[in-house]
C-alpha positions in Angstrom: -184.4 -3.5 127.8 -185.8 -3.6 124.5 -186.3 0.4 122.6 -189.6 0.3 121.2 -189.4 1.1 117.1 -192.3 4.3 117.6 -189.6 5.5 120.3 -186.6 5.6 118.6 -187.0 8.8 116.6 -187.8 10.3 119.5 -184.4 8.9 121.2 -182.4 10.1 118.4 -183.7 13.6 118.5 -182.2 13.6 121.7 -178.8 13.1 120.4 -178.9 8.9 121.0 -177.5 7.0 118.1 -178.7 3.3 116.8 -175.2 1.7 119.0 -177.1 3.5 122.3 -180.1 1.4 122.3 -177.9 -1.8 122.9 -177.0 -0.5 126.3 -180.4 0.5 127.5 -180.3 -2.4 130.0 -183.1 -1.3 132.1 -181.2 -1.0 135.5 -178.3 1.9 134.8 -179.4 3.4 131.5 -183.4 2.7 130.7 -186.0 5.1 129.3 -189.2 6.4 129.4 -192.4 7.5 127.4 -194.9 10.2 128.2 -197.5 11.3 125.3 -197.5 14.9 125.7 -193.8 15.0 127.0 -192.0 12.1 124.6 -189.0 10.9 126.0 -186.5 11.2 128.7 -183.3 8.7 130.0 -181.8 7.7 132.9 -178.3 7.8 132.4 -176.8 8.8 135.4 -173.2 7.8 134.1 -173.4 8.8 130.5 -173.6 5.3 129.3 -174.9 6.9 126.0 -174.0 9.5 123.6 -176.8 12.1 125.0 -174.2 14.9 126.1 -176.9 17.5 127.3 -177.2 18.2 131.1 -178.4 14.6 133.2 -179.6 15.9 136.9 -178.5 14.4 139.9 -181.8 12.3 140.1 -180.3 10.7 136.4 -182.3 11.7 134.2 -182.6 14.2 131.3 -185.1 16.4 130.3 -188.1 15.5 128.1 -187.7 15.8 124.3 -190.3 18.1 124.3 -188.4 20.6 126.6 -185.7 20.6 123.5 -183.3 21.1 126.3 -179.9 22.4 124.8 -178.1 24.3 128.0 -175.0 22.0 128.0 -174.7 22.2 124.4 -175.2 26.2 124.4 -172.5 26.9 127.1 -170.1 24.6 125.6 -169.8 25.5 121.8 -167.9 28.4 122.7 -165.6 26.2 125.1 -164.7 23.6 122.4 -164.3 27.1 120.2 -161.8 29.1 122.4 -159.8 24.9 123.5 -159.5 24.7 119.0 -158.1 28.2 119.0 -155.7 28.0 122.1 -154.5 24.2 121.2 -153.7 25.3 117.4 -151.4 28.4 118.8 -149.3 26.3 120.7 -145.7 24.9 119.8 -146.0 21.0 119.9 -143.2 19.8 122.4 -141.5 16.7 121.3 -140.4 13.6 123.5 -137.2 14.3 123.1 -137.3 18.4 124.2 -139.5 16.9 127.6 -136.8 14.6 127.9 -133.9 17.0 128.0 -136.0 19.2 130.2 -136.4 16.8 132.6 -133.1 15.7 132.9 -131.8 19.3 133.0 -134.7 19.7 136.3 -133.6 16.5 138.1 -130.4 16.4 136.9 -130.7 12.2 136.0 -131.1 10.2 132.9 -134.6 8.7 132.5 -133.5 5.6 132.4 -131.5 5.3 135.7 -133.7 3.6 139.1 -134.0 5.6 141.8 -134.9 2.4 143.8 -131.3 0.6 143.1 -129.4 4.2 143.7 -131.2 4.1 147.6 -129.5 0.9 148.1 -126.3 1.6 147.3 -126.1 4.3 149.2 -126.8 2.8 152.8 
């Protein structure tokens, strides 16, 4: 589906970047133009980089709305996932590994599958 150039700015105040309009394809991510609305897409599988709120019909709001409910809700989400991620020890492969041994009480690297068979 080809983007029409006057459209674009519009697209991109939505969020879309100059990579999106390569996978407008008309059938599973397309677009439309009102005058007094601008525009909206139908992405129903976030195809594009638009990461406000798609209903379950697949398409956004207009530009015009200047929709930003996802957006508003989440910034303090992506806040409190930084703050809790940067607290936490990092675990290394090897302290999972000894843990898991010390659960299940085998090496990693033994089969379960060949252990069944010898034991019937």
């Amino acid at each position: 589906m080809h983007v029409k150039e006057e459209h674009k700015p519009l697209l991109k105040q939505l969020g879309l970047k100059d990579e999106d309009f390569e996978r407008f394809d008309g059938k599973f991510v397309r677009y439309e133009h009102d005058d007094q609305k601008g525009v909206r897409i139908y992405d129903p599988y976030y195809e594009t980089s638009y990461d406000e709120y798609i209903g379950i019909d697949g398409w956004s709001a207009w530009s015009a709305e200047d929709d930003t409910f996802m957006s508003d809700i989440l910034k303090k989400t992506h806040a409190q996932i930084q703050t809790t991620l940067a607290d936490r020890p990092k675990t290394s492969d090897e302290e999972i590994t000894e843990a898991l041994q010390k659960k299940f009480g085998k090496k990693a690297s033994e089969d379960p599958s060949t252990e069944k068979k010898q034991t019937k």
